[in-house]
C-alpha positions as CSV (number, residue, x, y, z in Angstrom):
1,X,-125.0,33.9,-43.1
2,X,-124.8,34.8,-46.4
3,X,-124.9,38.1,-48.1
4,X,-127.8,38.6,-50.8
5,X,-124.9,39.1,-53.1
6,X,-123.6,35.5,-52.5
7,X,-126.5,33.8,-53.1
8,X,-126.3,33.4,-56.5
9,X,-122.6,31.9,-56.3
10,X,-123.9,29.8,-53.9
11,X,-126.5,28.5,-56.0
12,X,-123.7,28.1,-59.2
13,X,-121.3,25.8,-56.5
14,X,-124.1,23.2,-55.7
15,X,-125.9,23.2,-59.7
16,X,-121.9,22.1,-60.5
17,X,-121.6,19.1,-58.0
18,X,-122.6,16.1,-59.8
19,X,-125.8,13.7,-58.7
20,X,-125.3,10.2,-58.0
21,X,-128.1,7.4,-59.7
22,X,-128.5,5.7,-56.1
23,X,-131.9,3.6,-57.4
24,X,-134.2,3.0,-60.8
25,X,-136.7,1.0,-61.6
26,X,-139.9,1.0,-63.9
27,X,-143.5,1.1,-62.7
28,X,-145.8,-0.2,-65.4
29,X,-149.6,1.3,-64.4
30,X,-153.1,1.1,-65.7
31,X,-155.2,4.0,-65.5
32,X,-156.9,5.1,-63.0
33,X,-157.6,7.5,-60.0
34,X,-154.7,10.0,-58.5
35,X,-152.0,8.7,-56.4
36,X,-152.1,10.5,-53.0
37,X,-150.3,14.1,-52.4
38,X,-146.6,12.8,-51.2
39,X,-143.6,14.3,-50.7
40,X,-140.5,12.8,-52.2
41,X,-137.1,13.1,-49.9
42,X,-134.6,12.8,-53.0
43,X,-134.3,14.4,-56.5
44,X,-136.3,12.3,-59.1
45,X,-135.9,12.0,-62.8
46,X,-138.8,10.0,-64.7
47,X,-139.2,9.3,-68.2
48,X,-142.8,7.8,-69.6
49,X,-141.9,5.5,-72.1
50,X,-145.2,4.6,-72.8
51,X,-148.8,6.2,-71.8
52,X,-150.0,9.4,-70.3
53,X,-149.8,10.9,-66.8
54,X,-151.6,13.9,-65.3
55,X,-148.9,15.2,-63.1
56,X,-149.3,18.4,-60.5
57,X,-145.7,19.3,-58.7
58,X,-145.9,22.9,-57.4
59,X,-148.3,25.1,-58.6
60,X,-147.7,23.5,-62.3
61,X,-150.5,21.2,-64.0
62,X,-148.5,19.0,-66.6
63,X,-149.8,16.2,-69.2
64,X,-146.7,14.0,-69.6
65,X,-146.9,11.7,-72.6
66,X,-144.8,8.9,-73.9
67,X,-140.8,10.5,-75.0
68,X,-141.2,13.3,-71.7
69,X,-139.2,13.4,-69.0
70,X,-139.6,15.4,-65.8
71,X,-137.2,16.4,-62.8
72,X,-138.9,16.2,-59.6
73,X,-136.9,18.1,-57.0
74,X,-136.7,16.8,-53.8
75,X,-138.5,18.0,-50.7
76,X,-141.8,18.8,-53.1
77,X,-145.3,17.5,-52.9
78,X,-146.9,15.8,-56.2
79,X,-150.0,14.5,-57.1
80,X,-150.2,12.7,-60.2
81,X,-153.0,10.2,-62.0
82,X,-152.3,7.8,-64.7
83,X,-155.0,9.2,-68.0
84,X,-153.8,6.1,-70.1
85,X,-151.9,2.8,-69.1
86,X,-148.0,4.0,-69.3
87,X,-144.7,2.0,-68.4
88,X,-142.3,4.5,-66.3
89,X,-139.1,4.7,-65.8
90,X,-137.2,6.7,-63.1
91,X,-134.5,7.0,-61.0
92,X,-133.7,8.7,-57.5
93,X,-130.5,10.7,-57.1
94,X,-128.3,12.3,-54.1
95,X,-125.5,14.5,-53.7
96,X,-122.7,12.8,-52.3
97,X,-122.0,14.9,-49.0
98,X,-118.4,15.1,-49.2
99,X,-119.0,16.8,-52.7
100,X,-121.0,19.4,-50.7
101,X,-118.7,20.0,-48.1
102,X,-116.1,20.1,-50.0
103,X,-117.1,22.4,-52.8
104,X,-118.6,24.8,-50.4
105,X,-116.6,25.6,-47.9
106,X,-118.8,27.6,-45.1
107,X,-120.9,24.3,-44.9
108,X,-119.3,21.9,-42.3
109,X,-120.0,18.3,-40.9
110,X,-120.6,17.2,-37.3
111,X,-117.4,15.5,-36.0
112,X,-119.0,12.1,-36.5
113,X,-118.8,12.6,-39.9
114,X,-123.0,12.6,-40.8
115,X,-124.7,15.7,-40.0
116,X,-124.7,19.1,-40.8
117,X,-124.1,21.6,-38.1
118,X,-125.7,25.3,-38.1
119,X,-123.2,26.8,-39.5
120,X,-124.7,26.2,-43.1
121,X,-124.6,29.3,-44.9
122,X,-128.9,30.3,-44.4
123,X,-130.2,32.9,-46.4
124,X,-130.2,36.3,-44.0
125,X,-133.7,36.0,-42.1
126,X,-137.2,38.2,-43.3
127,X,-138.6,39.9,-40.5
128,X,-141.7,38.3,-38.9
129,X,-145.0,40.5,-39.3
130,X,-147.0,40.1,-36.5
């Protein structure tokens, strides 16, 4: 478990481990209504090269138009409509696990070589109020 005070290195280890581009690709979109609330499993970077998209991620509302880019995290929900025709582009990262496991060493691998076990470092554990 990790100490409140070694959270913050924590954090500073995995912002220095570089993303791999896995996939890209351009969506080209006429307007129209929102896209469904979805969740995204990897880290997303899109650029609008043309148009303008309404875009909610979080608790943010954001108007992207044509030259913005946004960073989508992964594991977040999104809801997003398309306000004027616009020409995306965007591409999906990951971490490559060895980089994680080997730049932070109190996070381990399974023996087969794919999972995590439980010994992840995990933020010490808020008491539950009834």
């Amino acid at each position: 478990m990790l100490a409140p005070g070694q959270v913050a290195d924590y954090l500073r280890e995995l912002l220095a481990i570089p993303l791999l581009v896995g996939n890209t690709g351009v969506w080209s979109l006429p307007a129209g209504p929102a896209f469904s609330r979805h969740v995204v499993s990897s880290p997303k970077l899109i650029l609008v090269h043309e148009g303008v998209v309404a875009y909610q991620l979080k608790n943010m509302e954001l108007t992207l138009r044509s030259g913005m880019m946004l960073y989508r995290p992964a594991l977040t929900a999104a809801l997003w409509r398309v306000l004027e025709p616009c020409r995306l582009l965007y591409c999906e990262c990951s971490v490559p696990a060895d980089m994680v496991h080997g730049a932070l060493p109190n996070c381990h691998r399974c023996a087969d070589g794919q999972s995590p076990t439980n010994t992840r470092p995990t933020l010490a554990a808020k008491p539950a109020h009834g």
